[in-house]
C-alpha positions as a Markdown table, in Angstrom:
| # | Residue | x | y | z |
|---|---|---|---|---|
| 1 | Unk | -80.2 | 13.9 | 75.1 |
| 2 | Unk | -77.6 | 11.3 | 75.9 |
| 3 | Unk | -77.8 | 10.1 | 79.4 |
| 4 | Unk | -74.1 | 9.4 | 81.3 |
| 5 | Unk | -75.1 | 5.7 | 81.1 |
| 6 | Unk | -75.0 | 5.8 | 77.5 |
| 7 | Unk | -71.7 | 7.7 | 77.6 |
| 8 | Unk | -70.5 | 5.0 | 79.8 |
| 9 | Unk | -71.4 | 1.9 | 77.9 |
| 10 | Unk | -69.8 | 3.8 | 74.8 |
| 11 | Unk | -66.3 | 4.1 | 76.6 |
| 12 | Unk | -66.7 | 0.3 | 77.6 |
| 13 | Unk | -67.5 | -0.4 | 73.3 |
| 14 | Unk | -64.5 | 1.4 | 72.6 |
| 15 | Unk | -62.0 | -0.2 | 75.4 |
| 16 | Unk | -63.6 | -3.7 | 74.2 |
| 17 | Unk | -62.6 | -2.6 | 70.8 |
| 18 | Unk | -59.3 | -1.6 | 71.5 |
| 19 | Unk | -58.1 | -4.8 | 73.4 |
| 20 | Unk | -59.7 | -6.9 | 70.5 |
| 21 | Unk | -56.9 | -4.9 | 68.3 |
| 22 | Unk | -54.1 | -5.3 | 70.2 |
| 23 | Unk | -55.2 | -9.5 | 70.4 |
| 24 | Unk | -55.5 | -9.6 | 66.8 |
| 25 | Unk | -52.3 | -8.7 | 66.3 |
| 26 | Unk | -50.0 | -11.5 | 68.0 |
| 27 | Unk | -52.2 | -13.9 | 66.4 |
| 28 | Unk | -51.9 | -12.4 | 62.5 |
| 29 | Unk | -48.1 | -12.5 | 63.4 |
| 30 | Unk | -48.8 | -16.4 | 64.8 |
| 31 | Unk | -50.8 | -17.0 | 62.1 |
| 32 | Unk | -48.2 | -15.8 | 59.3 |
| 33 | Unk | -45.6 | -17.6 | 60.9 |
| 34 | Unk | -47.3 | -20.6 | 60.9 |
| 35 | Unk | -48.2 | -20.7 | 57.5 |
| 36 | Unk | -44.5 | -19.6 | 56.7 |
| 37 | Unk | -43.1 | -22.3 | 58.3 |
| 38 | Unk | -45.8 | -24.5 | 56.6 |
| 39 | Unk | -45.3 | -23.8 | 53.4 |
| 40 | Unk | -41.2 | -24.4 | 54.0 |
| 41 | Unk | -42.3 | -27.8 | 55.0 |
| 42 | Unk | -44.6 | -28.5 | 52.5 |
| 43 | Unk | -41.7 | -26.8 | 49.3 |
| 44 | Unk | -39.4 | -28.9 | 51.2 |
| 45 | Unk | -41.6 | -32.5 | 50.9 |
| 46 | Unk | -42.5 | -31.8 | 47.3 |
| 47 | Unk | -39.2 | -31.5 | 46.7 |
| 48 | Unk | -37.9 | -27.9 | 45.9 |
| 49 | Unk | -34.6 | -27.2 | 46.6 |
| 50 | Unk | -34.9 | -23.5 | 47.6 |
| 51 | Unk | -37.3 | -20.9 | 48.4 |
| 52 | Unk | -39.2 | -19.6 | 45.2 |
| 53 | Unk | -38.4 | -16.4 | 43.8 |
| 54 | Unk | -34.8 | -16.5 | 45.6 |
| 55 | Unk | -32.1 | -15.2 | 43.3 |
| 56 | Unk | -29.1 | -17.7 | 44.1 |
| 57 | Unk | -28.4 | -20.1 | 41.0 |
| 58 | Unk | -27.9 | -23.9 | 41.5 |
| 59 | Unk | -26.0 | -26.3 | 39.9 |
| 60 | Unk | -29.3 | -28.2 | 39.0 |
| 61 | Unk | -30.1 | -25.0 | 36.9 |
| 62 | Unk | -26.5 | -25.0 | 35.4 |
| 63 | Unk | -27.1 | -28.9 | 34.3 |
| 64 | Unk | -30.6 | -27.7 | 32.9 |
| 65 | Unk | -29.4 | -24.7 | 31.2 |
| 66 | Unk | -28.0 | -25.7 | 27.7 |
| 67 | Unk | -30.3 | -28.4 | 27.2 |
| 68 | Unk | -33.6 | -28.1 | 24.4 |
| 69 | Unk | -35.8 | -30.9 | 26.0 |
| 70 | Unk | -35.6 | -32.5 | 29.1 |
| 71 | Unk | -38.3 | -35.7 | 30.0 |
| 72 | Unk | -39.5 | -35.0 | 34.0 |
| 73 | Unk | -40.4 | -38.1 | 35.7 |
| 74 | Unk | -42.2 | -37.0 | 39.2 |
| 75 | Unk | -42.2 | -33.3 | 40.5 |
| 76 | Unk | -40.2 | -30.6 | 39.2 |
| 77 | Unk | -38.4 | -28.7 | 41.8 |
| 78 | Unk | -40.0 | -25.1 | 42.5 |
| 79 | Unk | -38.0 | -22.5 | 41.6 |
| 80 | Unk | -35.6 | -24.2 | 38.7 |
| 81 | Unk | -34.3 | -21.6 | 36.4 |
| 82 | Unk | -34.4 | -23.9 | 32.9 |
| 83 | Unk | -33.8 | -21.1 | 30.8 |
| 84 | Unk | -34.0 | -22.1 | 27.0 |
| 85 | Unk | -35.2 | -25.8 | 28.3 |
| 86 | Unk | -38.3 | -27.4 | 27.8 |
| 87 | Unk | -39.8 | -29.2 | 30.4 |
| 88 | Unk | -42.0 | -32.5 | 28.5 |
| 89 | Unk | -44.0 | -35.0 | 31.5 |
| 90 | Unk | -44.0 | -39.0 | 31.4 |
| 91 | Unk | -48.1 | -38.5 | 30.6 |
| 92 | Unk | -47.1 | -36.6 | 27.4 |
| 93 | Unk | -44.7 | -39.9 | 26.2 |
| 94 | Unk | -46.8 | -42.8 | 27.5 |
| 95 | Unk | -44.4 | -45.2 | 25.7 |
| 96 | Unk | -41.6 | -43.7 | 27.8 |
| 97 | Unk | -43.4 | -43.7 | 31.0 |
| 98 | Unk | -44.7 | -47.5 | 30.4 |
| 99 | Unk | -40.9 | -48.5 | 29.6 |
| 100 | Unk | -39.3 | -47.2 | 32.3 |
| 101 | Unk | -42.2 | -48.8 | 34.7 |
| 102 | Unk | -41.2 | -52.2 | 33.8 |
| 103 | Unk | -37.9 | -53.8 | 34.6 |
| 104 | Unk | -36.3 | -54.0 | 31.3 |
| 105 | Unk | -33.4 | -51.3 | 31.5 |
| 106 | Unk | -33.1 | -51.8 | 27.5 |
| 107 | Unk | -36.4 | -51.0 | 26.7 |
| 108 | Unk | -36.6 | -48.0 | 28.7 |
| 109 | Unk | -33.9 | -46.4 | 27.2 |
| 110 | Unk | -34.6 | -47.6 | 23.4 |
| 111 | Unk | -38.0 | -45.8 | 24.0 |
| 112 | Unk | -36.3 | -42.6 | 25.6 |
| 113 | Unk | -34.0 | -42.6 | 22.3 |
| 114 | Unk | -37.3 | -42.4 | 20.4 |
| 115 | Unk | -38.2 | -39.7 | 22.2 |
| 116 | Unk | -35.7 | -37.5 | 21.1 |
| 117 | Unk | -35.1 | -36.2 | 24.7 |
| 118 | Unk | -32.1 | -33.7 | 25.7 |
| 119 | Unk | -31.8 | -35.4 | 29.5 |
| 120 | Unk | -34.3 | -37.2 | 31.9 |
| 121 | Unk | -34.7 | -35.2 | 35.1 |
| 122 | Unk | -36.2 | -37.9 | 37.7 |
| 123 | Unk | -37.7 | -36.9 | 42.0 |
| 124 | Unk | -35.5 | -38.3 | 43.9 |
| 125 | Unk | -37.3 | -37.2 | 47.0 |
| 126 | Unk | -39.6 | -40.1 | 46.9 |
| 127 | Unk | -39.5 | -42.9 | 45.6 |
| 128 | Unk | -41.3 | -43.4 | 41.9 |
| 129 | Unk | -42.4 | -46.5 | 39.8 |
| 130 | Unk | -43.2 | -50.0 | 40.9 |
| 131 | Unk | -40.6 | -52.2 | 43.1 |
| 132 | Unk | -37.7 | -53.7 | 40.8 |
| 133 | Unk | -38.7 | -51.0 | 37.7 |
| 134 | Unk | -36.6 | -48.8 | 35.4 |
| 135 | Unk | -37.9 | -45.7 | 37.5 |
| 136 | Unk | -38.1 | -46.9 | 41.0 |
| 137 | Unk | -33.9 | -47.8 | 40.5 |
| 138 | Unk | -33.4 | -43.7 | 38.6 |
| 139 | Unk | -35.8 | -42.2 | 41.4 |
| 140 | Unk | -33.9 | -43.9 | 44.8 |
| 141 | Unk | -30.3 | -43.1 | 42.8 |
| 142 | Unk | -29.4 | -47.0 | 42.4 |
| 143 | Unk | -26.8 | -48.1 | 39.5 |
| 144 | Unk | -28.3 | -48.8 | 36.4 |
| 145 | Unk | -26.3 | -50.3 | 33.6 |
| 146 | Unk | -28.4 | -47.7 | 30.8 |
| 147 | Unk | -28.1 | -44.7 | 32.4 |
| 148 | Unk | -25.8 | -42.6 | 33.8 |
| 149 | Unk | -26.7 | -39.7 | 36.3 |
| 150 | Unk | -24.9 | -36.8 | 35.7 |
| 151 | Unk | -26.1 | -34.7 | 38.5 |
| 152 | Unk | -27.9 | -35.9 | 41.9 |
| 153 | Unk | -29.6 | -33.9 | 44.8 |
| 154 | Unk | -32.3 | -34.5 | 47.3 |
| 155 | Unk | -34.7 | -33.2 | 45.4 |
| 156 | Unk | -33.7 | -34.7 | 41.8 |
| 157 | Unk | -31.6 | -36.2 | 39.5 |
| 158 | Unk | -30.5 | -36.0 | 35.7 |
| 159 | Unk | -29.7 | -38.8 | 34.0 |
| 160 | Unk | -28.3 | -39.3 | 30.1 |
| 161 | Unk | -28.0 | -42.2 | 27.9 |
| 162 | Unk | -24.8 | -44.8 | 28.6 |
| 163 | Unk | -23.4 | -47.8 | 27.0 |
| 164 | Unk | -22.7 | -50.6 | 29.3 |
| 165 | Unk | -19.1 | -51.1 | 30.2 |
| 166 | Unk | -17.3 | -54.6 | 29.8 |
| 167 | Unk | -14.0 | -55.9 | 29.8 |
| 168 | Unk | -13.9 | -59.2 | 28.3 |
| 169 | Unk | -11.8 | -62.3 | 30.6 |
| 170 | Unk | -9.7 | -62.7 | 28.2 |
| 171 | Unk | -8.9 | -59.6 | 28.1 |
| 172 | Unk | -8.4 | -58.8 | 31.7 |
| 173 | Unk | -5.8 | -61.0 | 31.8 |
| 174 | Unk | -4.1 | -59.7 | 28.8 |
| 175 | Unk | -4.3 | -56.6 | 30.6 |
| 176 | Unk | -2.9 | -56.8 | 33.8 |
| 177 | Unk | 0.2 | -59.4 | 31.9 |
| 178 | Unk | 0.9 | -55.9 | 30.3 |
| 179 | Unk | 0.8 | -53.8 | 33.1 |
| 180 | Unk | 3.3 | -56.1 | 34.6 |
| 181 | Unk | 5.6 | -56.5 | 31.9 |
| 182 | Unk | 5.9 | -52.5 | 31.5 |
| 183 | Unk | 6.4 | -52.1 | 35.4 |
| 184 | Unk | 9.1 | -54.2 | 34.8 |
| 185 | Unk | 10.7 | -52.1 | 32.2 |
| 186 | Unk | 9.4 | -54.0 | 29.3 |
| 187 | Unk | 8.7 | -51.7 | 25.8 |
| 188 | Unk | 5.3 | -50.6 | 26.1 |
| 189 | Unk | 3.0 | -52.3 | 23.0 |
| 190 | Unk | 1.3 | -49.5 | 20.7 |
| 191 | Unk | -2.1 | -49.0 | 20.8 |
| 192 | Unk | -3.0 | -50.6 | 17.8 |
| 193 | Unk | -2.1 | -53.6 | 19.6 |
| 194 | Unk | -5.1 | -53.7 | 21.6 |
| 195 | Unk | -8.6 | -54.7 | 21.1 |
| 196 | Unk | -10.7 | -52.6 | 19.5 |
| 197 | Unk | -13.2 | -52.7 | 22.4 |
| 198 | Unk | -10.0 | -51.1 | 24.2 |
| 199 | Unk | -9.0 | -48.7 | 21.4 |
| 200 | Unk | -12.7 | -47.4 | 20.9 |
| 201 | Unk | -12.8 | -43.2 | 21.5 |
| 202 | Unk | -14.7 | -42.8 | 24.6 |
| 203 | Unk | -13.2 | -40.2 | 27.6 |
| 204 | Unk | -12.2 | -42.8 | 30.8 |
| 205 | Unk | -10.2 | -42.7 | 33.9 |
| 206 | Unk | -8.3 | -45.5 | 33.9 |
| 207 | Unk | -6.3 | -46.6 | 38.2 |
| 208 | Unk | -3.7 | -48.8 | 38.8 |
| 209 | Unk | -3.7 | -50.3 | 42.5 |
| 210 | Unk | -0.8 | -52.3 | 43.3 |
| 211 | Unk | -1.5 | -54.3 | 46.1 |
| 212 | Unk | 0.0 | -56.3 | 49.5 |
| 213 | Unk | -2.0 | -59.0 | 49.7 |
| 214 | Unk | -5.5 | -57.0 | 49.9 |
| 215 | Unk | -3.8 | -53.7 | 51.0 |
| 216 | Unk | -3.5 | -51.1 | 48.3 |
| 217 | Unk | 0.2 | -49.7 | 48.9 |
| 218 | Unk | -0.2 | -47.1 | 45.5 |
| 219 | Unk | -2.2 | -46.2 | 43.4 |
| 220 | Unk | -2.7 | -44.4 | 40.6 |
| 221 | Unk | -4.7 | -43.4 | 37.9 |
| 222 | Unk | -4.8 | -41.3 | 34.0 |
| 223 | Unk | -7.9 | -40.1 | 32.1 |
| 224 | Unk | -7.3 | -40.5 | 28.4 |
| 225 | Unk | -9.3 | -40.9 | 25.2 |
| 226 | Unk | -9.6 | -44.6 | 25.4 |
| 227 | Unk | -9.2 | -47.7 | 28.0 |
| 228 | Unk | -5.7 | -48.4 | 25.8 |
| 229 | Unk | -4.6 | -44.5 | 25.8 |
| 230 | Unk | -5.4 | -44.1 | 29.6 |
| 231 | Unk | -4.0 | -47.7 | 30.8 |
| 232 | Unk | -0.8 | -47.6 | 28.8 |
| 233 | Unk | -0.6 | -43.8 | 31.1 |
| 234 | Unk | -1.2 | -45.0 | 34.4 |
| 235 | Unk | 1.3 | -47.6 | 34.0 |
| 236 | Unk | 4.4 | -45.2 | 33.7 |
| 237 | Unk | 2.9 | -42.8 | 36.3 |
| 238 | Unk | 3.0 | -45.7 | 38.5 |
| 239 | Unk | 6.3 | -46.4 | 37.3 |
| 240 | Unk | 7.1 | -42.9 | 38.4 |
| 241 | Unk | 5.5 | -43.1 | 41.9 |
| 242 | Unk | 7.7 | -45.6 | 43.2 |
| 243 | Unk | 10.2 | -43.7 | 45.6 |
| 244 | Unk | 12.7 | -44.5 | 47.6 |
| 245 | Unk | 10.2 | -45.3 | 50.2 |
| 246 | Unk | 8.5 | -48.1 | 49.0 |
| 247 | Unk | 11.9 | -49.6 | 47.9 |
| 248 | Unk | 13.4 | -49.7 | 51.0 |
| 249 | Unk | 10.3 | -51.9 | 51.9 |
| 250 | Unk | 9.9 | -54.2 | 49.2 |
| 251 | Unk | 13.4 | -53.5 | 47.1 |
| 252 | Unk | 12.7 | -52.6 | 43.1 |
| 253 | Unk | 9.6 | -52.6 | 41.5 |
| 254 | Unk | 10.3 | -55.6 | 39.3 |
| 255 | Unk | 11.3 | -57.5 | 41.9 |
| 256 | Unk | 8.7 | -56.6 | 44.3 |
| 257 | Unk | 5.8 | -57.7 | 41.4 |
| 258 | Unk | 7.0 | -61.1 | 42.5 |
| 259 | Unk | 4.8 | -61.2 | 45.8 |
| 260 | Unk | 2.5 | -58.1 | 44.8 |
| 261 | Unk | -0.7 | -58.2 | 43.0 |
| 262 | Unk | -1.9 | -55.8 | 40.5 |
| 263 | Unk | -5.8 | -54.4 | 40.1 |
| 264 | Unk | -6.7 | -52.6 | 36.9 |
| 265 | Unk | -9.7 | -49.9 | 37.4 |
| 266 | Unk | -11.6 | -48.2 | 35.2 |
| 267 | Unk | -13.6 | -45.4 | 36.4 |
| 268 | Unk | -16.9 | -44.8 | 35.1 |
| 269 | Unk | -20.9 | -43.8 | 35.9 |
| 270 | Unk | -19.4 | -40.4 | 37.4 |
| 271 | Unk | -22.0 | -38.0 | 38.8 |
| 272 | Unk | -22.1 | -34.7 | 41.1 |
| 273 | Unk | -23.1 | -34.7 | 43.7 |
| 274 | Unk | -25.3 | -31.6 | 44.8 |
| 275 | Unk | -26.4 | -31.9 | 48.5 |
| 276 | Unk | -23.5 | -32.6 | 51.4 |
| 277 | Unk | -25.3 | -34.4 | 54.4 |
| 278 | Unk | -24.3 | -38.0 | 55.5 |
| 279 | Unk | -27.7 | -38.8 | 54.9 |
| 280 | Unk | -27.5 | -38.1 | 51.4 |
| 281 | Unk | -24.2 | -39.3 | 50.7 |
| 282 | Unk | -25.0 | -42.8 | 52.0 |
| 283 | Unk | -28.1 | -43.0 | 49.9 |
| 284 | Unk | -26.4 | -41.8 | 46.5 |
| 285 | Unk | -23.3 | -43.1 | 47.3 |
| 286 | Unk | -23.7 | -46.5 | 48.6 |
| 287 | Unk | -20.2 | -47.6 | 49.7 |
| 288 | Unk | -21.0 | -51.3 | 48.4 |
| 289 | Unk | -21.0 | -49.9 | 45.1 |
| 290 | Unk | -19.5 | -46.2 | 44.5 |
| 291 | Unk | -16.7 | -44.4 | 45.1 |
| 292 | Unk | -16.5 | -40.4 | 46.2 |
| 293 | Unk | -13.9 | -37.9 | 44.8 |
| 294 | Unk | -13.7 | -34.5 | 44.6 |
| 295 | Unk | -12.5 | -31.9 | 42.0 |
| 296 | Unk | -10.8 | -28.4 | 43.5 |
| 297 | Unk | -8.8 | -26.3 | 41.7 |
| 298 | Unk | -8.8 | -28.5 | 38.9 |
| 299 | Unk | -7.5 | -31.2 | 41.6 |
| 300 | Unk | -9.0 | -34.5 | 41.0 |
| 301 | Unk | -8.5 | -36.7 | 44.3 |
| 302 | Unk | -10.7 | -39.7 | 44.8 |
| 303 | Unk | -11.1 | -42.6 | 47.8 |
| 304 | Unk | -10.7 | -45.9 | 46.7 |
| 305 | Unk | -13.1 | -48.0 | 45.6 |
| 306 | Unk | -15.1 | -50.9 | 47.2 |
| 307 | Unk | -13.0 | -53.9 | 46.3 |
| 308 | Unk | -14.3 | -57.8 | 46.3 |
| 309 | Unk | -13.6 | -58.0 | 50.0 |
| 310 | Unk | -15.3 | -55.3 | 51.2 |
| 311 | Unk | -17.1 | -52.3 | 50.7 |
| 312 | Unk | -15.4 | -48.6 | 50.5 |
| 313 | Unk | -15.5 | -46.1 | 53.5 |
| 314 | Unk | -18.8 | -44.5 | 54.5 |
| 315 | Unk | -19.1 | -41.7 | 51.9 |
| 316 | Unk | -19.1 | -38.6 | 54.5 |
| 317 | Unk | -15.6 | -40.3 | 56.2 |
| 318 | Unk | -14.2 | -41.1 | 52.7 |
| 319 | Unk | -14.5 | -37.6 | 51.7 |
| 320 | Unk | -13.6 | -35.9 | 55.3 |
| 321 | Unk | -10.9 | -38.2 | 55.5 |
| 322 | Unk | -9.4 | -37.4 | 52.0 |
| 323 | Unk | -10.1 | -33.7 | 52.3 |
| 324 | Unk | -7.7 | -33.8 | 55.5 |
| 325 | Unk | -4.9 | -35.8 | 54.2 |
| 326 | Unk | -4.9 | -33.2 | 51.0 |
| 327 | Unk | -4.7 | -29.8 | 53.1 |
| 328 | Unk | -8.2 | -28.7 | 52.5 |
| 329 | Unk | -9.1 | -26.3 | 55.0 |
| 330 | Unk | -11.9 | -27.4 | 57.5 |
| 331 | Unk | -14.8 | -27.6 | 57.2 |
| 332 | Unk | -13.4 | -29.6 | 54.4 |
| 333 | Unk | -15.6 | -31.5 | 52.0 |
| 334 | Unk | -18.1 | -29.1 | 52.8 |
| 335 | Unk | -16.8 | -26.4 | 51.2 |
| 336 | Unk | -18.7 | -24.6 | 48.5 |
| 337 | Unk | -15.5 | -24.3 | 46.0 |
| 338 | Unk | -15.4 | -28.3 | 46.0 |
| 339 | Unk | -17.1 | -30.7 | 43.4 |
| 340 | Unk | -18.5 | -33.7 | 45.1 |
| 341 | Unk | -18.8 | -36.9 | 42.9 |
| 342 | Unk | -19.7 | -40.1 | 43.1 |
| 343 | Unk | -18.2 | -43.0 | 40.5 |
| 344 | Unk | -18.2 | -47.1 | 39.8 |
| 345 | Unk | -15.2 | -48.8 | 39.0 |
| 346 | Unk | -15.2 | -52.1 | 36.9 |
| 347 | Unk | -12.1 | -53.9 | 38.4 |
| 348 | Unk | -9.5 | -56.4 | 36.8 |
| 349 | Unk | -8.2 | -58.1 | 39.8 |
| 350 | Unk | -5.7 | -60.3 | 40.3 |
| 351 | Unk | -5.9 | -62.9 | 42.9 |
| 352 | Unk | -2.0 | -63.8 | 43.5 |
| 353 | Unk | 1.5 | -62.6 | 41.8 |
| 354 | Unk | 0.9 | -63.8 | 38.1 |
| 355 | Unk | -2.6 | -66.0 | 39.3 |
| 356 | Unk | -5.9 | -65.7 | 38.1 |
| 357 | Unk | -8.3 | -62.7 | 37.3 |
| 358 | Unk | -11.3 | -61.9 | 38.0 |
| 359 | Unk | -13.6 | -59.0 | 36.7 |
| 360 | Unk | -15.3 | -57.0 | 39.3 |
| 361 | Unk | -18.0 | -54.9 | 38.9 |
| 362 | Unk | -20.5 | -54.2 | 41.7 |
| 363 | Unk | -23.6 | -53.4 | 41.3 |
């Protein structure tokens, strides 16, 4: 028979029990939170550029997607839709991975050719390879004179095969004699007149700055099949840029070429950029080097570039800056429908009316 003691001590079980529920609860929910936020953070420092399993596209899929096989140096951010792509590692090309961990930007990309590779997708989260390697420069988004970036994040990076690009002295100064003879109503030379270095099919943007002492007063600039094509362009849109304005301040053109100086650009190593923050953009952009632009609309507007006597504007105020002056509504560059890019610019400058120039290509 059961006593009332033992009916008491079973109502004190079940009220024990009870509470112990309603604790456990708040500390599942703490406990799945935690972990939640834990995993973020961990995703987040192994580089993944969204949650997994999220639906929402990125451009580093769209740069991935019609490509066979792409070389992966470091991690490979989670969630990457690569579609038809193949995905190969640095330990299943040990030639590769030994190039690119020495210094010699030549050899690196000789053995990538041999590889047969569609693209080299490189962390940029961290830093990879030794100080002064191949890697190390691809990984912390550097300039490199063998490869070109075609896409850049804060969680990677895709790079592609480029030739180096030079403009011989001799040249140069051919060059910018030209650009001054047509601004001053000369015949424009044909194409076939120029070297073939100049005449050789390649797509390029091609800017010609006319400048007050080290003042850029206009610019300019053409894309075109070749340096000759795209140079021989931006000299007659210059042509046509000079208003009224800048005559009443330094009288015709031709005449104003007496005390102005004249810079010949040409734009290359142009990449998007994928993330926004001013963090990023100082790192991938450094403003002793690159330029930033942006494409809307099919509206290409750029900030100048760094010139010999000092760099360009911080990246974040080059682009907020230019996305005010052109009407973009706020918040301006960061705007989803705009395509953020960094790009070099080899520079033919001349040091005084008719004087000396000098190539200038940072690095």
């Amino acid at each position: 028979m059961v006593s009332p003691n033992d009916l008491q001590r079973g109502a004190d079980t079940y009220k024990r029990i009870k509470l112990l529920q309603w604790a456990f609860v708040p500390v599942a929910l703490a406990l799945v939170v935690g972990l939640g936020f834990g995993l973020r953070a961990f995703i987040l420092h192994r580089g993944a550029i969204r949650w997994p399993f999220t639906s929402q596209p990125t451009e580093l899929d769209a740069q991935l997607r019609d490509r066979s096989t792409v070389l992966v140096a470091g991690e490979v951010p989670w969630s990457v839709r690569r579609g038809e792509t193949a995905l190969a590692t640095l330990s299943q090309h040990p030639t590769v991975a030994r190039a690119l961990e020495g210094a010699d930007e030549a050899a690196a990309l000789e053995a990538y050719r041999h590889s047969h590779m569609d693209g080299l997708l490189v962390q940029t989260s961290a830093p990879l390879g030794p100080p002064g390697s191949a890697l190390r420069a691809l990984s912390t988004m550097r300039p490199t004179e063998r490869f070109g970036a075609v896409y850049l994040d804060d969680a990677a990076a895709i790079y592609e095969p480029r030739e180096p690009l030079t403009v011989d002295p001799a040249d140069a100064r051919r060059l910018v004699t030209v650009a001054r003879l047509i601004l001053s109503g000369a015949v424009a030379p044909p194409e076939r007149a120029f070297p073939e270095a100049l005449r050789r099919t390649r797509p390029v943007e091609v800017a010609l700055f006319v400048r007050d002492g080290r003042e850029a007063i206009l610019w300019r600039s053409t894309r075109g099949g070749s340096v000759a094509r795209a140079f021989l362009d931006v000299c007659f849109a210059v042509l046509d840029r000079w208003t009224s304005r800048q005559t009443e301040r330094y009288g015709r053109l031709r005449d104003a070429l007496r005390s102005l100086t004249l810079t010949v650009a040409v734009f290359y190593d142009k990449g998007v950029l994928g993330s926004r923050s001013p963090e990023f953009l100082r790192q991938a952009a450094d403003p002793r080097v690159w330029a930033v632009g942006y494409e809307r609309l099919a509206a290409w507007e750029y900030a100048l570039p760094p010139s010999p006597w000092k760099p360009a504007a911080d990246p974040s105020d080059a682009l907020r800056t230019l996305t005010r002056e052109r009407g973009v509504p706020p918040p301006g560059h960061l705007r989803q429908e705009l395509t953020l890019y960094r790009f070099r610019a080899l520079q033919l400058v001349e040091q005084a009316a008719s004087g000396d120039v000098t190539v200038f290509d940072p690095r």
